[in-house]
N, C-alpha and C positions, 0 to 999 in steps of 0.2 A: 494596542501594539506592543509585541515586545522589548523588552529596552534593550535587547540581544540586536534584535534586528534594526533596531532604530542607529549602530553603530557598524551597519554592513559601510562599505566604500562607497559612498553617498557617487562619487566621479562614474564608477566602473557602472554602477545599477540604472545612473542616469542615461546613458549611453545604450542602455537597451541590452536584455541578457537574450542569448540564442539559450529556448527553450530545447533539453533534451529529454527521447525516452527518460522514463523512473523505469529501472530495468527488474527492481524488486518489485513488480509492481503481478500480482500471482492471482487474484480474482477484481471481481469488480468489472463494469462496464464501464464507467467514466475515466477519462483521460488523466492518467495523473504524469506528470512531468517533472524533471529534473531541475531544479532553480539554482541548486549548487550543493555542496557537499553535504551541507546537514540540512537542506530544506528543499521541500518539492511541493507543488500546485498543482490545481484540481480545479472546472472551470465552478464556479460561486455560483450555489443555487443558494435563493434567500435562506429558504428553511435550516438548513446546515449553517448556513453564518451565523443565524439566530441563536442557535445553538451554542455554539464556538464563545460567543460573545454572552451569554450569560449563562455559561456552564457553572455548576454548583462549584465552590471550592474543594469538595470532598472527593469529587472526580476526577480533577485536572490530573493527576499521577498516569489514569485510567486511559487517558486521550492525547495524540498527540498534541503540543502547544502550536497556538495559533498564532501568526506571525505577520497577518492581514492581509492586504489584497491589492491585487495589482493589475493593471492592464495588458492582456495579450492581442494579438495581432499578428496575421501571417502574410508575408513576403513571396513571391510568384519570381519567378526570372523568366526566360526567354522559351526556356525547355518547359516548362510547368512545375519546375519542381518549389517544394514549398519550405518554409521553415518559418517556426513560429517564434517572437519576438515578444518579451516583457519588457513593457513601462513604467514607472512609477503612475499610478491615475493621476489623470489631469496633468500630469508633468509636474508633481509638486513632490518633489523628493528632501521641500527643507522641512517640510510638519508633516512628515508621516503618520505624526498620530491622529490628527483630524482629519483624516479622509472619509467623504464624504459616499457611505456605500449604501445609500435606501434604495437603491433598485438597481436593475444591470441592464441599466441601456447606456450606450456611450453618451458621456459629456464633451467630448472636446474632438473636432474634427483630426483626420490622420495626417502625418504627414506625407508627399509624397513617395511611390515607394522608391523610385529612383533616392532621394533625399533618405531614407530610410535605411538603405542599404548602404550610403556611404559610412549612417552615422554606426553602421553596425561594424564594418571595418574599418572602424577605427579604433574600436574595442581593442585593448592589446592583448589581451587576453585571449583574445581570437584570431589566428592567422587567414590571409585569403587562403592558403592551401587548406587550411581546416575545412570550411565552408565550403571550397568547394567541393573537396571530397565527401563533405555530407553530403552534399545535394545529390550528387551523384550514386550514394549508397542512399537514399530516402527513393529516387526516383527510379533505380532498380526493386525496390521493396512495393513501393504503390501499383508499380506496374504490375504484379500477381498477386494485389491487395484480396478479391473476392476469390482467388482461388487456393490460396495460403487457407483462408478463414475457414473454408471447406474441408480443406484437410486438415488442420486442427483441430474442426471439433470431432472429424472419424478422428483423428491419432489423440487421445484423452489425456495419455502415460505416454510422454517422452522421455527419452534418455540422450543424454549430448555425452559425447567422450571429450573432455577437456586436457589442451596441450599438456606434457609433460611440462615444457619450457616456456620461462617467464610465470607469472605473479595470477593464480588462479581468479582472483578478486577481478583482473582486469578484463577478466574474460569474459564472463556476464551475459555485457551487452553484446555479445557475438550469438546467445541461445536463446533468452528467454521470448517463445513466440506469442504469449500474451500480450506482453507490454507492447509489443509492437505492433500487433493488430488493434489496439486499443489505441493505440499513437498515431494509427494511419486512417483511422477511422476517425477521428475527431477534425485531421487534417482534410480531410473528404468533406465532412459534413459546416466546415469555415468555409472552404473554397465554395462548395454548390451555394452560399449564403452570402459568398462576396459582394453581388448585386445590392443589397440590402444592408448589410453590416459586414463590418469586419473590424470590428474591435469588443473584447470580450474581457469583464472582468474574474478574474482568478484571484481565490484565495490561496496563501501562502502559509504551510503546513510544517511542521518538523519532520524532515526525515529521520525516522525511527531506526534506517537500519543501518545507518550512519557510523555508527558504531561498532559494527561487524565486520570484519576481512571478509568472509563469507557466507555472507543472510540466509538459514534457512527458516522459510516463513511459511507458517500455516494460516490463511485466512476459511475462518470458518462464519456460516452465515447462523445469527442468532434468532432463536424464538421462534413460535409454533407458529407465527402469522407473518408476513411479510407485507403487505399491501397496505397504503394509509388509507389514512379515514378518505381522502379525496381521491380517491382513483377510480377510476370506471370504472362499470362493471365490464368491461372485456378484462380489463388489468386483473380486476380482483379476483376476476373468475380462473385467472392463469393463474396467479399468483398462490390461490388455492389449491387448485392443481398439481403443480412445482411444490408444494409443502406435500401433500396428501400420496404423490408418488417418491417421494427420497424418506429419510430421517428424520428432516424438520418436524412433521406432527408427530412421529414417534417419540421420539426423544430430544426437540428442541433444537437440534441443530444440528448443520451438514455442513461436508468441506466444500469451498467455492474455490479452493485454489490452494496449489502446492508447491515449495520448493525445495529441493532437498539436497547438501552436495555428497556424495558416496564416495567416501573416502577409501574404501575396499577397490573402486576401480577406476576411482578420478572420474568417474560419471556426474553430470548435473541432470537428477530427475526432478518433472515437472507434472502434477497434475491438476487437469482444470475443471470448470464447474461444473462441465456434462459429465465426466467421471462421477464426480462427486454426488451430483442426483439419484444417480443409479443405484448409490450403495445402501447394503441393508444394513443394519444395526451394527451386524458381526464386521461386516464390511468396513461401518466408518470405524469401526476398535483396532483392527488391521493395517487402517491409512493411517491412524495417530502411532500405533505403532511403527510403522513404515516412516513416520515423520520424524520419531527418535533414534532411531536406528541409521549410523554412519556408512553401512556397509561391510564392517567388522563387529562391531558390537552395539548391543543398546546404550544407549547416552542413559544410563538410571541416573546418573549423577545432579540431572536436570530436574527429574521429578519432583523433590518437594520445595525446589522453588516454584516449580509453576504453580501445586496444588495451591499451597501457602499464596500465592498472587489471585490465583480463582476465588479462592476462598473470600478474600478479604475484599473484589470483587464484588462478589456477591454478596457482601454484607452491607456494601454501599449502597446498590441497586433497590436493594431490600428498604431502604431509607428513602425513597426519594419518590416524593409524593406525588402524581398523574403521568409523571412519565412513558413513555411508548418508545422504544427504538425498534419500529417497524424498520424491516431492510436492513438492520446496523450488521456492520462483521465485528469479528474479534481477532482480532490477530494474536502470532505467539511466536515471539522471534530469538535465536539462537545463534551464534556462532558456530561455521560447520568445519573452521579450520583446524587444522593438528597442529599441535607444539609439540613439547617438552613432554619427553618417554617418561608416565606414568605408568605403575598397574592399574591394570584394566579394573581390578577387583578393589583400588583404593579409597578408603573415605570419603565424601567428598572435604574435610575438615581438615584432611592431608592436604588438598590440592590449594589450598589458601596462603598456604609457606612459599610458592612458586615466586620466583624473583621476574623481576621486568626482561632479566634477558630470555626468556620462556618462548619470546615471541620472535627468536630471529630465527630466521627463515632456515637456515643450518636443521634446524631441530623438527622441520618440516614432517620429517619420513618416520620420527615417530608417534608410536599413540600416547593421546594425549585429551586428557577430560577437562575443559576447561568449571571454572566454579562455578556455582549455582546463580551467582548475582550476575551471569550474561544474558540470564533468561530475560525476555520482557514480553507482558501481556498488555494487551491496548485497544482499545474499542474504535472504528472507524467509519464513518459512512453515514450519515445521521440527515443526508434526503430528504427521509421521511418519519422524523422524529418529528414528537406534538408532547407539549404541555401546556397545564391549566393557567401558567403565567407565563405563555403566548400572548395571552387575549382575543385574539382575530380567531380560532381555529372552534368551528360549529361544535366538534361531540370533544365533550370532555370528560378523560378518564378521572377515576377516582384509584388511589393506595398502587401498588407497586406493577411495574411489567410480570406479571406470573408468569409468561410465555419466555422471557429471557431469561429471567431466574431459573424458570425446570430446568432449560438447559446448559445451563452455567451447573448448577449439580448433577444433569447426567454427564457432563462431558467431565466433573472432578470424581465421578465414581468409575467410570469408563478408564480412565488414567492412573487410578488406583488401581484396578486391577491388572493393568499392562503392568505398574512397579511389583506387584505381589505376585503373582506370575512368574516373573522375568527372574524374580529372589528365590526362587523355590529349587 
């Protein structure tokens, strides 16, 4: 456990947090939710914890920090609308570090949810007008839950025109239709399980984009093989399939999701992982392109922090001995906000003199590059990772993931030449 988190408001966490959308939240099937400003949850599959909990030290940079696991649970009212509530497990929020997570069935009976929902308003941090108004915009949203999802995956490439007025960041969660179909579906798939359970443990994750006014996030899915060593043969034979028609067996890796804010027309574009299948080679050089590109001009400024991140990346990877991250993504996150009027054609070794007032909002309308050190690369999603000090896990590999490696250097030569290109 982190000793970051072991210093959250022991009073507020007790009390139960109202779970929201992760609005950055751009591929991936699994639910990822909002736990507060710099930390978001995902429901705890063993294998990923396993993971988290004896990651190499030479990686942790690579991964968000793990920040442990907590109990969620959803709330019903009269109308059916729902909303999802974190615990401390077992209600033990004075030894956070000894919690006790070798499997995810619940320990400890619920309380009721009448009792439940007092204890939730009393959250001050939470108004009843809050709550209710979510429920209200949750239970207009579930209501065209399978019909939204339909149209989603026909519309691949959205584009949202974001207000002129008020704070672009805040906007967000008013577009992204991923997170939210991932948000509504998890809420779906708790409720049909009521009967049976309804308490669920969730790991507790850094939110990465925490950091940005305006996250634009490329989640791309890693390596020529996707499917672990345990999965069916229907899985594996899909999962085969899904490589063998996109990028993945070409070149190691495809985009499973995109977010981009266009600063050219206040647009927030989005692309998701059917897009991303589809694309041919030239196709996914385009989207990376399309990922650096503001709307005005290409962000080059970005490029050799990323390279210099891949790189060193994959020199770790290259080290680590049985390794598999079947399924992992990789993310690559940016700030897409405008400051302080630069030339477009400036250094990036210029742009490191910029004083802290760079950032007030006055300085909005012009362009503006921010430095190289806002980039961040990150590895996430680890499912279906296996190593030889697992123990338990039947086929065990021997020397480095080659499937994740190819494509950690097609995807650093592919990006070289959008910078070489772009310089010409």
């Amino acid at each position: 456990m982190s000793p970051a988190f072991g210093a959250m408001e022991v009073e507020h966490y007790s009390k139960g947090v109202l779970l929201e959308p992760f609005v950055h939240q751009v591929g991936g099937h699994s639910c990822v939710l909002r736990f507060n400003d710099t930390t978001i949850c995902k429901p705890l599959i063993q294998r990923e914890h396993q993971f988290y909990e004896t990651l190499p030290t030479e990686m942790r940079k690579f991964t968000p920090q793990y920040e442990g696991v907590v109990s969620v649970s959803f709330e019903e009212d009269d109308d059916g609308n729902l909303c999802l509530i974190a615990y401390p497990l077992n209600g033990d929020h004075d030894n956070l570090e000894s919690l006790d997570n070798s499997d995810c069935e619940p320990k400890s009976k619920l309380l009721r949810w009448t009792n439940k929902k007092a204890v939730l308003l009393e959250n001050e941090k939470i108004s009843k007008e809050w709550v209710r108004q979510h429920r209200k915009e949750e239970k207009m949203k579930s209501h065209k839950l399978e019909e939204e999802f339909e149209w989603l995956k026909k519309s691949e490439v959205l584009y949202y025109t974001v207000e002129k007025k008020g704070n672009v960041s805040s906007q967000f969660k008013h577009h992204n239709p991923w997170s939210m179909k991932c948000h509504q579906q998890q809420l779906q798939r708790m409720k049909e399980n009521a009967k049976h359970r309804n308490q669920y443990k969730f790991i507790l994750l850094e939110n990465l984009t925490s950091r940005y006014e305006v996250p634009c996030v490329l989640d791309l899915k890693m390596g020529t093989r996707q499917h672990g060593d345990d999965a069916t043969e229907e899985k594996k034979a899909n999962q085969i399939r899904k490589c063998q028609q996109s990028t993945s067996a070409v070149i190691g890796v495809r985009v499973c999701g995109m977010q981009v804010y266009q600063a050219g027309t206040g647009q927030l574009m989005f692309m998701n992982k059917y897009h991303g299948r589809k694309l041919s080679v030239q196709g996914f050089k385009e989207a990376l392109y399309q990922f650096f590109h503001n709307g005005k001009y290409l962000r080059r400024e970005l490029f050799e922090s990323v390279i210099k991140k891949l790189t060193e990346l994959k020199s770790v990877l290259e080290k680590q001995e049985s390794y598999r991250f079947y399924s992992s993504s990789l993310l690559i996150i940016y700030d897409g906000k405008e400051r302080q009027e630069v030339a477009v054609d400036s250094d990036p070794e210029d742009l490191e003199d910029l004083s802290e007032e760079s950032s007030d909002e006055s300085a909005g309308a012009y362009a503006y590059k921010p430095t190289a050190s806002t980039v961040d690369v990150r590895m996430i999603d680890f499912a279906h990772t296996t190593c030889k000090y697992y123990g338990e896990d039947s086929v065990v590999h021997e020397g480095q993931d080659t499937g994740y490696v190819f494509g950690l250097q097609n995807l650093i030569d592919i990006i070289k030449e959008i910078r070489d290109e772009s310089s010409e």
